[in-house]
C-alpha positions as CSV (number, residue, x, y, z in Angstrom):
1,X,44.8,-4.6,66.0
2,X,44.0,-7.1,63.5
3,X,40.4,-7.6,65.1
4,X,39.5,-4.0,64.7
5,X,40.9,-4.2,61.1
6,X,38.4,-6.6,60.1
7,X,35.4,-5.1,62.2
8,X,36.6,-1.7,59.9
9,X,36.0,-4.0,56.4
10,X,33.1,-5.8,57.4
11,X,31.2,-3.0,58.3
12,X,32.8,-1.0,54.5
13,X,31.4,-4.1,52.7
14,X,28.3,-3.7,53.9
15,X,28.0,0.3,53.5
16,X,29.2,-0.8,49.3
17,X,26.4,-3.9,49.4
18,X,23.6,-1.4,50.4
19,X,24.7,0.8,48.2
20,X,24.8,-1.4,45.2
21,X,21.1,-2.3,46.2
22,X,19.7,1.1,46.5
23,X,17.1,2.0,43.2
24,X,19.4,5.3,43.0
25,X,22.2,3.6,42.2
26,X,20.8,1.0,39.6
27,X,19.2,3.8,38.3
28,X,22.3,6.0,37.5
29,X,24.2,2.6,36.3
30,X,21.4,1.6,34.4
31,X,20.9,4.9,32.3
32,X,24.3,5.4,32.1
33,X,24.4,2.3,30.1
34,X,21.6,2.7,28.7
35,X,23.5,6.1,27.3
36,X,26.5,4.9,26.3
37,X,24.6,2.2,24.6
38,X,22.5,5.2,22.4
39,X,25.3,7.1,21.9
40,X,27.5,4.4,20.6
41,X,24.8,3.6,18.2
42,X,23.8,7.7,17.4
43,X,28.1,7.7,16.7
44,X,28.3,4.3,14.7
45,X,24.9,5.6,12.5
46,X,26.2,9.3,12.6
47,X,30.1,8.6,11.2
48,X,28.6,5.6,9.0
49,X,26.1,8.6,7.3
50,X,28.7,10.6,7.2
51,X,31.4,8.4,5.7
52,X,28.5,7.6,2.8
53,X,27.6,10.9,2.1
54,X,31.4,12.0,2.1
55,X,32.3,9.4,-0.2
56,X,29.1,9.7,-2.6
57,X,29.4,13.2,-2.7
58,X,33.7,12.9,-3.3
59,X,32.4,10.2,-6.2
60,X,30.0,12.6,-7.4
61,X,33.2,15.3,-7.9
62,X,35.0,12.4,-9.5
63,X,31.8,11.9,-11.9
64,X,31.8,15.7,-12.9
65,X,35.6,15.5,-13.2
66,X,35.2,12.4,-16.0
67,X,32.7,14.2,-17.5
68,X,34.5,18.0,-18.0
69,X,37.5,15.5,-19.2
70,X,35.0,13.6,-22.4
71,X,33.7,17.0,-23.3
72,X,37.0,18.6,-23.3
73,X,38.2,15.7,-25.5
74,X,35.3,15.8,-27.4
75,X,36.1,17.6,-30.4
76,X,39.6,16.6,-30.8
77,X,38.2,13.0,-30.9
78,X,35.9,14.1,-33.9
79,X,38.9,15.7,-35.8
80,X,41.2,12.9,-34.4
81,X,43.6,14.9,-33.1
82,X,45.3,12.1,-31.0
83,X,47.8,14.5,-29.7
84,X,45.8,17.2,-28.3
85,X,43.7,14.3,-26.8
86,X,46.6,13.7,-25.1
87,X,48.1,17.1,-24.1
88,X,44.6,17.8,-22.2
89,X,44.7,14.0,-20.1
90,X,47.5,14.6,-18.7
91,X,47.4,18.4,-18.1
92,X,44.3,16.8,-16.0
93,X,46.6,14.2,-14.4
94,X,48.8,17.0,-13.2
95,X,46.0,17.9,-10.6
96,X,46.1,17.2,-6.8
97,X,44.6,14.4,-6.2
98,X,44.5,13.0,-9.6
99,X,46.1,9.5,-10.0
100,X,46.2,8.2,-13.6
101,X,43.7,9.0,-16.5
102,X,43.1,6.1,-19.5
103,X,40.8,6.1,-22.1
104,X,40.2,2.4,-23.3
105,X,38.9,1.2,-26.8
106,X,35.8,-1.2,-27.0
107,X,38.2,-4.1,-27.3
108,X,40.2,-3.3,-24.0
109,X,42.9,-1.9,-25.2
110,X,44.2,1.5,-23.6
111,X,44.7,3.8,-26.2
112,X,45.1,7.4,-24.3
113,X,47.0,7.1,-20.8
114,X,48.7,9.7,-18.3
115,X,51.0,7.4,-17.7
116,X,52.2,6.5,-21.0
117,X,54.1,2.7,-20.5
118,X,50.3,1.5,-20.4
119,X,49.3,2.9,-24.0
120,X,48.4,-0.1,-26.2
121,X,48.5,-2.5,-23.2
122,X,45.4,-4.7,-23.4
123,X,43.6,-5.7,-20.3
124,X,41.2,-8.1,-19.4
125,X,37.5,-7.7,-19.8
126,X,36.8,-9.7,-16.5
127,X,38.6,-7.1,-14.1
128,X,36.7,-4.6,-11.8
129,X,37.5,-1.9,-14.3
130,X,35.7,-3.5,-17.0
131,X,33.3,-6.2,-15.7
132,X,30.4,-4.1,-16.2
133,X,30.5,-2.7,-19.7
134,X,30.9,-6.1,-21.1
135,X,27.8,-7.8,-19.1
136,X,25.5,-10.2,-21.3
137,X,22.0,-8.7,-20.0
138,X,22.4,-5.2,-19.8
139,X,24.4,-2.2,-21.7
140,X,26.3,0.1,-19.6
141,X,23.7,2.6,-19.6
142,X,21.9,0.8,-17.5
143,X,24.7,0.3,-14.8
144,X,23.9,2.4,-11.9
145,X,26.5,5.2,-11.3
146,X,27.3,3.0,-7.7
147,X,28.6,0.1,-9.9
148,X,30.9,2.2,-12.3
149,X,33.1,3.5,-9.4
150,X,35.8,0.8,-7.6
151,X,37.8,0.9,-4.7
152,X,40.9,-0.6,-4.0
153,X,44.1,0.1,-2.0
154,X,47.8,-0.2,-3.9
155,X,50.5,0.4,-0.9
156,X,49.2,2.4,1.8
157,X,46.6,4.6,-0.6
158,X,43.4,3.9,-1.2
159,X,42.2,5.0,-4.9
160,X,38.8,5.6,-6.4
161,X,38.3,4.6,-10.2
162,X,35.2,5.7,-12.1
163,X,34.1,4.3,-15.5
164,X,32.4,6.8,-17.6
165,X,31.3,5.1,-21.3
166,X,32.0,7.1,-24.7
167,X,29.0,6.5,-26.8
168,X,28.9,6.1,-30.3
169,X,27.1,9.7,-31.3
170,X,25.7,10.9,-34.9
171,X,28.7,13.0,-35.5
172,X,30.8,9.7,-34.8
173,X,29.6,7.7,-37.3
174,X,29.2,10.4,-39.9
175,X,32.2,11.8,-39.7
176,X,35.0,11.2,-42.5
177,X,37.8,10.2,-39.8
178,X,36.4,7.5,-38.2
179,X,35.5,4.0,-39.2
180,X,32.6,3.6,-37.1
181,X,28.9,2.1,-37.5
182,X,25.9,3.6,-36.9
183,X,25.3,-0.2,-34.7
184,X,28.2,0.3,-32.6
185,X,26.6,1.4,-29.2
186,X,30.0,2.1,-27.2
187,X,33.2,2.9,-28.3
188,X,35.1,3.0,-25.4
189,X,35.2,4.2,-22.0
190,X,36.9,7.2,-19.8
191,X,38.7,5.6,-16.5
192,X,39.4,8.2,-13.6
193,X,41.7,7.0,-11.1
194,X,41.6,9.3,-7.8
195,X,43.4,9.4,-4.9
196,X,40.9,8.8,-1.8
197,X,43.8,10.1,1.1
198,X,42.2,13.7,1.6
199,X,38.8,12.2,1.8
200,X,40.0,9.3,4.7
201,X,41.2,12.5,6.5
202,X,38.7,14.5,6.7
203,X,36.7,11.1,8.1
204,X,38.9,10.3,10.2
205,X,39.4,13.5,12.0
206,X,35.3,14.1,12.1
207,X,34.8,10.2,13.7
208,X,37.2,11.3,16.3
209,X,35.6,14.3,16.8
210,X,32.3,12.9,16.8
211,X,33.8,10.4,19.4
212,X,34.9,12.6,21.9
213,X,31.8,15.0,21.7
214,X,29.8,11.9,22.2
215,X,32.2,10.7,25.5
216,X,32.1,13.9,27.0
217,X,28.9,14.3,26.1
218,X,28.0,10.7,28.2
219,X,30.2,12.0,31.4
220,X,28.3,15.4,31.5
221,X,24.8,13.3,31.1
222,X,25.9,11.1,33.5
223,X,27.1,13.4,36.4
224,X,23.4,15.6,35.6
225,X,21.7,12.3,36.3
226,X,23.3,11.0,39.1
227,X,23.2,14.4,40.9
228,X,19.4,14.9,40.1
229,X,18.3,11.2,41.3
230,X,20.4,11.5,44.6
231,X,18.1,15.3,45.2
232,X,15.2,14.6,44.0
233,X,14.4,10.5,44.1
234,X,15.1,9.1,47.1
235,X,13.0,11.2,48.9
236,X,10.0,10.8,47.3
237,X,10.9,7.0,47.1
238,X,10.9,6.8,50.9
239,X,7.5,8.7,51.1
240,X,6.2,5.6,49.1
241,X,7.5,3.2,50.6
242,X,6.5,4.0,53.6
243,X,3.1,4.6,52.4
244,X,2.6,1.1,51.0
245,X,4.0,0.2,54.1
246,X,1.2,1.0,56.1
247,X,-1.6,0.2,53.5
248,X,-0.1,-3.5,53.3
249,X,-1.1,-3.0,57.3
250,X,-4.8,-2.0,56.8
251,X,-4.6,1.9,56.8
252,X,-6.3,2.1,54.0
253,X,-7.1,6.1,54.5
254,X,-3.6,6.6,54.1
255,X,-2.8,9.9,52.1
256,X,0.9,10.4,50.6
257,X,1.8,14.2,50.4
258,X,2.1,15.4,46.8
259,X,5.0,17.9,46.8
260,X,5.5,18.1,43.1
261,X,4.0,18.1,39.3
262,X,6.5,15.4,38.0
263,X,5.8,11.7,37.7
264,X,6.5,11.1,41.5
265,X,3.9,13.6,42.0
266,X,1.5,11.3,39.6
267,X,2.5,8.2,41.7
268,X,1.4,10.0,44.6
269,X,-1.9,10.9,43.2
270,X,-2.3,7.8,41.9
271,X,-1.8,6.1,45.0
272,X,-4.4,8.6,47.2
273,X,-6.5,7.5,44.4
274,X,-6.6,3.7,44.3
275,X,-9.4,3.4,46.7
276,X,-11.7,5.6,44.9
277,X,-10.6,3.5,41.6
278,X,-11.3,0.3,43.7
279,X,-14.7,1.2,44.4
280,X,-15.4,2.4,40.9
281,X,-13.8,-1.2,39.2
282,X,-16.1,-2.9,41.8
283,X,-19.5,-0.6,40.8
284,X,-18.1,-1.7,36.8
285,X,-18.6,-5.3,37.9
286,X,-22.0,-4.5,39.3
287,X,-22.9,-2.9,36.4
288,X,-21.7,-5.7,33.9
289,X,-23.4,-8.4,36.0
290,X,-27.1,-6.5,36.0
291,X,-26.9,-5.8,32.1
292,X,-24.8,-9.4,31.5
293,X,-28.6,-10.5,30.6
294,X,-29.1,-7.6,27.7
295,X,-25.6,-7.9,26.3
296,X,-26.3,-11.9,26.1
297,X,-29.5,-11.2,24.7
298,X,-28.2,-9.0,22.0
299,X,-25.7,-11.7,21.0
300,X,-28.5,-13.7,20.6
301,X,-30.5,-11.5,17.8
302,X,-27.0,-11.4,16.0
303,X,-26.8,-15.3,16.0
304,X,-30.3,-15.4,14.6
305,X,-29.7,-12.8,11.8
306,X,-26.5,-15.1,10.9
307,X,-28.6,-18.3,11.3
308,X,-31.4,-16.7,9.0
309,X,-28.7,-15.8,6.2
310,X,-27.7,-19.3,6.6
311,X,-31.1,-20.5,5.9
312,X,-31.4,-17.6,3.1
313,X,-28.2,-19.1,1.5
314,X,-29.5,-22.7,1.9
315,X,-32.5,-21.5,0.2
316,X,-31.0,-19.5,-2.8
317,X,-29.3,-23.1,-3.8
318,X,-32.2,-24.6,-4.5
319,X,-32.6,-22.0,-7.3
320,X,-29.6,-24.5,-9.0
321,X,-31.6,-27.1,-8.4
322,X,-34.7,-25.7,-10.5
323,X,-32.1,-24.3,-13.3
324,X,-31.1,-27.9,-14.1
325,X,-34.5,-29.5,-15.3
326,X,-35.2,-26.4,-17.6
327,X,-31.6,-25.2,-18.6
328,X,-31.6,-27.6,-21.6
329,X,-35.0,-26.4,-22.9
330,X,-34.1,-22.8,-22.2
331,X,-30.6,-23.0,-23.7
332,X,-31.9,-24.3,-27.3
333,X,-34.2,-22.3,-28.1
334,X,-31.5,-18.7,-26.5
335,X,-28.9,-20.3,-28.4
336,X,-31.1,-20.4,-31.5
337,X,-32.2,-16.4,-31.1
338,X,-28.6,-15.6,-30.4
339,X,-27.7,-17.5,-33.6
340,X,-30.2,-16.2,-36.3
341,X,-30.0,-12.6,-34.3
342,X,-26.0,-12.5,-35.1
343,X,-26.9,-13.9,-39.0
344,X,-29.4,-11.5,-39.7
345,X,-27.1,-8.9,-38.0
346,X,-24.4,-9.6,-40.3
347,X,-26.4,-10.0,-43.7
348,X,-27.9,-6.8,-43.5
349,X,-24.2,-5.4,-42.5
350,X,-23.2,-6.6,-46.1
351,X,-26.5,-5.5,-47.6
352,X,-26.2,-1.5,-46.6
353,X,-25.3,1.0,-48.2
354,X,-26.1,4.3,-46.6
355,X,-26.7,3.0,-43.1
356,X,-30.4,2.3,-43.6
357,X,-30.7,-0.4,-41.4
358,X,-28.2,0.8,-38.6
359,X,-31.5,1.0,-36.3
360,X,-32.5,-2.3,-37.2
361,X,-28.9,-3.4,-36.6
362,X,-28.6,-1.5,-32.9
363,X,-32.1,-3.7,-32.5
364,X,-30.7,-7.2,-33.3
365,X,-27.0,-6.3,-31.6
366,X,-29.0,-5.2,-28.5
367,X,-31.3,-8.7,-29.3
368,X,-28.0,-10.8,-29.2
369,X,-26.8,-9.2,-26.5
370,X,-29.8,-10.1,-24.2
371,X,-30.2,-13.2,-25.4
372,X,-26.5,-14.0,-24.4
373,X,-27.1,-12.5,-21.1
374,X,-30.0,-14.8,-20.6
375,X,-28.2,-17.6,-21.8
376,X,-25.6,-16.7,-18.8
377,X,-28.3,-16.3,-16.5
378,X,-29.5,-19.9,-16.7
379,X,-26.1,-20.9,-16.4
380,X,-25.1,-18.8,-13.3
381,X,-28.8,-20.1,-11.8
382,X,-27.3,-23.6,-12.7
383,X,-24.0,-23.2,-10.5
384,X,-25.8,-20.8,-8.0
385,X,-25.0,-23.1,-5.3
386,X,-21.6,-23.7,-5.7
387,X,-20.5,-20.8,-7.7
388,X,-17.2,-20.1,-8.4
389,X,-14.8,-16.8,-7.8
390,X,-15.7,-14.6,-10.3
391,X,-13.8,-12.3,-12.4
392,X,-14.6,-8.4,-11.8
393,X,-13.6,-5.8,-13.7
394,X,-14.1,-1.8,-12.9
395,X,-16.9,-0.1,-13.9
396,X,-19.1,3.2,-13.5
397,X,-22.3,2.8,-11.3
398,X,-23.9,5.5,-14.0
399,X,-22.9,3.5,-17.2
400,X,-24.9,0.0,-15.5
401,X,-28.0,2.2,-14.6
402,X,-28.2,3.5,-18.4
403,X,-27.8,0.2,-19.6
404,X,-31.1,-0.8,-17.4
405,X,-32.8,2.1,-18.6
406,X,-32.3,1.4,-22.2
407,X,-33.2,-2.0,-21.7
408,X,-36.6,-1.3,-20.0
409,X,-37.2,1.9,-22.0
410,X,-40.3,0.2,-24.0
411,X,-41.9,-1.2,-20.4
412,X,-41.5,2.8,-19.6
413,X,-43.6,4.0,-22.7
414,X,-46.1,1.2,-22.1
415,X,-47.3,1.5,-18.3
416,X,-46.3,5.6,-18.2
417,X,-43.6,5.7,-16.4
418,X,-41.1,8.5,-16.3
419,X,-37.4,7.2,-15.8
420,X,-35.0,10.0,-13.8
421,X,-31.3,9.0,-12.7
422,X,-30.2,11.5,-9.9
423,X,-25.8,11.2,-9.0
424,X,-24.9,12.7,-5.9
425,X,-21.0,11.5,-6.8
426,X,-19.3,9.7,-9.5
427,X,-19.7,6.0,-8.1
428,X,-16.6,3.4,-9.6
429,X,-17.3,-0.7,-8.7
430,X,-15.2,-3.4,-8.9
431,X,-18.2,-5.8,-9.8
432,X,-19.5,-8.0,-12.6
433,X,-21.7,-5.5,-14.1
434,X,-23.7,-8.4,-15.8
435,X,-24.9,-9.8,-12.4
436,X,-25.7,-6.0,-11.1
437,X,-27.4,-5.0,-14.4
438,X,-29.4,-8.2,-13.7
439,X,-30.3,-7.1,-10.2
440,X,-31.1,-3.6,-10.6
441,X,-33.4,-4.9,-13.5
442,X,-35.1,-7.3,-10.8
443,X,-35.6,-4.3,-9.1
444,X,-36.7,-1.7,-11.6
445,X,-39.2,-4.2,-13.2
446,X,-40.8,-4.5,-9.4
447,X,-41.0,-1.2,-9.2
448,X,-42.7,-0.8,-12.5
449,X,-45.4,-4.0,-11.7
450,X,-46.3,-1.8,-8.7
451,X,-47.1,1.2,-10.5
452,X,-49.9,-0.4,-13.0
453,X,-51.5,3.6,-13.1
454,X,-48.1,5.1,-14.0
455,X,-45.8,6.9,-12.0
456,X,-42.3,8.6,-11.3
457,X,-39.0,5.8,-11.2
458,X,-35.7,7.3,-9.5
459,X,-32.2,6.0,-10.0
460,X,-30.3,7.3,-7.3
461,X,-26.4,7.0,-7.4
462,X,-24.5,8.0,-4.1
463,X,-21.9,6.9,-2.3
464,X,-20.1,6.8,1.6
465,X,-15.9,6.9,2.0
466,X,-16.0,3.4,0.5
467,X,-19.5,2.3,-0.1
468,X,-21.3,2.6,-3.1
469,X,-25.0,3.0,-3.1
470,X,-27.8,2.6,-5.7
471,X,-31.2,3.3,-4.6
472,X,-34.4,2.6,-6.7
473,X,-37.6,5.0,-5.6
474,X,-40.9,4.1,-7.1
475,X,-44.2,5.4,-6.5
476,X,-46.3,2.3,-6.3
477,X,-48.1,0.5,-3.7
478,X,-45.6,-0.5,-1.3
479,X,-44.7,-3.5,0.6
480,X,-47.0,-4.9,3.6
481,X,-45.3,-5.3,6.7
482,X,-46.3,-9.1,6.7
483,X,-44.4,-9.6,3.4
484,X,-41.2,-7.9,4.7
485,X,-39.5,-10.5,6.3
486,X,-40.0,-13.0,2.9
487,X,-39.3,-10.7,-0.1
488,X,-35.9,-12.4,-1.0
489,X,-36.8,-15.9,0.0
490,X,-37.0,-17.5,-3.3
491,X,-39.9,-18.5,-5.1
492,X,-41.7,-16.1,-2.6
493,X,-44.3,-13.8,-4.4
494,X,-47.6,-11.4,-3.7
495,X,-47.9,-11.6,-7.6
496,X,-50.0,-14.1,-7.8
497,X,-49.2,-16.3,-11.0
498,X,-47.9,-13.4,-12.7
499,X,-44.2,-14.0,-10.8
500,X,-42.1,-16.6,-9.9
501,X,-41.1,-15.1,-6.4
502,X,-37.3,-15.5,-7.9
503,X,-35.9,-12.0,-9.2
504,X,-35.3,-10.4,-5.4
505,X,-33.9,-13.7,-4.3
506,X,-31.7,-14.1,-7.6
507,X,-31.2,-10.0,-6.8
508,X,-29.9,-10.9,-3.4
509,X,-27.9,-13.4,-3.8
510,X,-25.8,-11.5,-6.4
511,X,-25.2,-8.7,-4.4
512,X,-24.2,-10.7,-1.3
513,X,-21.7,-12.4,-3.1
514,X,-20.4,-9.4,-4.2
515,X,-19.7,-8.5,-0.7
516,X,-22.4,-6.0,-0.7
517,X,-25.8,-5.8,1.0
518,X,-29.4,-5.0,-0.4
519,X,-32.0,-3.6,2.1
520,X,-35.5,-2.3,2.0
521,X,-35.2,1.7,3.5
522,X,-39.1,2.4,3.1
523,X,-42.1,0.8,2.1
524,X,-44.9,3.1,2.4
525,X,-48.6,3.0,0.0
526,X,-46.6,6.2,-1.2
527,X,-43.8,4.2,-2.8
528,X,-41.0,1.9,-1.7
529,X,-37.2,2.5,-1.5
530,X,-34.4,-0.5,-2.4
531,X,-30.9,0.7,-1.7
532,X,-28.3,-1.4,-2.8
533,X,-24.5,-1.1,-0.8
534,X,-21.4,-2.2,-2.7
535,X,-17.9,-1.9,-1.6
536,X,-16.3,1.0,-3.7
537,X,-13.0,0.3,-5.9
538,X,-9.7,0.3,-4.1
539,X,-7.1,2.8,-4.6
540,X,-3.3,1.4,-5.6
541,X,-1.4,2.1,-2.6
């Protein structure tokens, strides 16, 4: 008897170890817990949100309450009618709910009380029910609603005081009865003391509630679950298994039936199509290996057009190098324009007297200006090669281009040359517009030294979802194709000796440090086309 006894448990033992081993089972435990896990957290978040809103909505009541209780006061304070201050406090404090009403003075003192043992009891200006009217770096106005209510527990009741301030109004300190000054801010405050028992209640009964809708609703989930992984998993399961069975033995033409539209049904698909995915990953690696030599070779170019704006750069700091033998002899005589430019400016400013020389004046202002531009030009070509971060400041694409125009209005008038500004869309930069006035000049003044018979100049102001871009259009000669590659090297010119080869260079240097990029779009013997791309100015997020 005893030996068939324990053949009977062996073989029981074994039955619950399969069992616990089976994917069905694991899977019911494991989203079961996975349940209970959600819905402990969905009940925690849900009776936590709902124990806030109760209790800011039941301090919002309380609020209201204080508030109906000042106004009703109100005008019985003005006429200092103490009693019928009184008489309507504790008609209030007769309500359900309603645990004591004081009214305290500005120096602590409680002066109005429902319970009238406390009236002319002082109490101390460091307790909860004070601590934030008397704070050092704010006034009470400033303390958020949150911080005027308390709560505390006396016995087995919890209670709910709110703090409303009475302020120190116009018909306060002008009326006859009271012996206020117009300085005083606050002249006391309104406590409301209310019982908190109905509002426990009412949570506790819905966190129960809410507890055993969330239980039952686990013990539904988890029968549904179990009974739909027992009829419609295993199955399935065993159909793949025994299908990567056989492919682990070579039967590679193996198909698994697909009896459904679920994700089973996808395993099943994907597994009759792995060998079709296999040979298209192994044509992807023939593919990559026959155009490995034109993806290496277009790595290549893009290491050459780095290395040549490495050489670009390396050549743009020499311009600091020339700036320093001729900054001092520049600087004098700038420095000397700027100076007798601003005198004479300000002489004939005393000398009007009906504004006949404002047009001389606009002339020297305009003078002083340019001469202190140039000034900061031979500085910025002195620290070119190790210039510091700059300050930029906002500014309208438009406004620079007008600037440029007025400047080179008289080269206009002297080789005829009509000036037209075209905007697509209002452009705003966050740039130095000194260092872009000074490149689109570089630009505009090419443009006019290739026209020498006249012609038609175009501004052009448009922009991308966060480009800017200014294009300059000439009608001049053009550009060779041999001279393409070397217009902003510096010192690099088809001018002859009328140019110094440094204004595109100078012009390109400016605009890469201000993260943009400049870029010849045509150069035909029908004109040329310089577009320069800035980055536009970032909205506040």
């Amino acid at each position: 008897m005893s030996v068939t006894w324990i053949g009977a448990s062996g073989s029981g033992s074994v039955m619950a170890v399969r069992l616990r081993n089976t994917l069905s089972f694991r899977l019911i435990v494991v989203i079961s817990l996975i349940l209970l896990a959600n819905l402990a957290i969905y009940t925690y978040i849900t009776v936590s949100r709902l124990e806030t809103d109760l209790t800011r909505t039941y301090s919002q009541n309380v609020y209201a309450t204080s508030d109906v209780i000042k106004k009703s006061t109100r005008y019985s304070m003005l006429l200092n009618r103490r009693e019928d201050v009184h008489e309507i406090i504790k008609t209030v404090g007769r309500e359900e709910n309603v645990e004591k009403i004081r009214i305290y003075n500005k120096q602590g003192t409680i002066i109005f009380s429902t319970d009238t043992t406390e009236i002319d009891r002082a109490v101390d200006v460091h307790a909860d029910a004070c601590v934030m009217c008397h704070k050092e770096d704010q006034t009470f106005a400033q303390v958020p609603l949150t911080e005027r209510i308390r709560v505390y527990t006396t016995g087995r009741h919890r209670l709910l005081g709110l703090i409303n301030p009475i302020e120190n109004e116009p018909e306060c300190y002008n009326a006859n009865c009271h012996a206020h000054t117009q300085e005083q801010k606050l002249l006391g405050v309104l406590d409301v003391v209310i019982s908190v028992d109905q509002l426990d209640r009412t949570i506790e009964a819905n966190t129960r509630a809410i507890i055993i809708t969330s239980a039952l609703a686990l013990i539904v989930i988890a029968l549904c679950i179990a009974l739909f992984i027992t009829l419609y998993l295993n199955k399935p399961i065993r159909e793949i298994t025994d299908g990567l069975e056989k492919l682990g033995h070579g039967q590679l033409t193996h198909k698994i039936p697909v009896r459904s539209q679920d994700e089973l049904g996808e395993m099943a698909k994907e597994f009759n199509d792995m060998s079709y995915k296999l040979d298209q990953a192994y044509k992807e690696i023939k593919d990559w290996s026959e155009t490995l030599n034109e993806k290496v070779q277009q790595k290549t170019e893009e290491l050459k057009k780095i290395y040549g704006q490495v050489i670009q750069i390396e050549k743009l700091a020499s311009l600091g190098k020339l700036s320093a033998t001729v900054a001092h002899e520049l600087n004098n005589p700038l420095e000397g324009i700027l100076t007798y430019s601003k005198l004479i400016a300000k002489k004939l400013s005393k000398l009007q007297q009906n504004g006949e020389y404002e047009k001389i004046l606009e002339y020297l202002y305009l003078i002083a200006d340019e001469s202190s531009r140039c000034g900061k030009i031979v500085k910025d070509l002195l620290l070119f090669s190790h210039r510091d971060d700059e300050q930029f400041v906002e500014c309208d694409a438009a406004a620079i281009v007008d600037k440029c125009a007025t400047l080179l209005n008289h080269h206009f008038e002297i080789h005829n040359i009509t000036f037209e500004k075209k905007i697509s869309a209002p452009v705003t930069l966050m740039c130095n517009p000194q260092k872009i006035e000074q490149a689109l000049i570089a630009l505009m003044m090419n443009a006019i030294e290739a026209m020498p018979a006249g012609g038609h100049l175009t501004a052009e102001i448009t922009r991308t979802e966060d480009t800017g871009i200014l294009r300059i259009r000439d009608e001049g000669t053009g550009i060779a194709p041999k001279d393409l590659p070397h217009i902003f090297e510096p010192f690099y010119t088809t001018k002859d000796t009328k140019g110094t080869g440094l204004g595109l260079a100078v012009a390109y240097g400016i605009i890469t440090h201000h993260k943009g990029r400049i870029d010849v779009e045509s150069a035909s013997d029908k004109g040329t086309v310089m577009a320069i791309a800035l980055p536009l100015r970032k909205k506040a997020s």
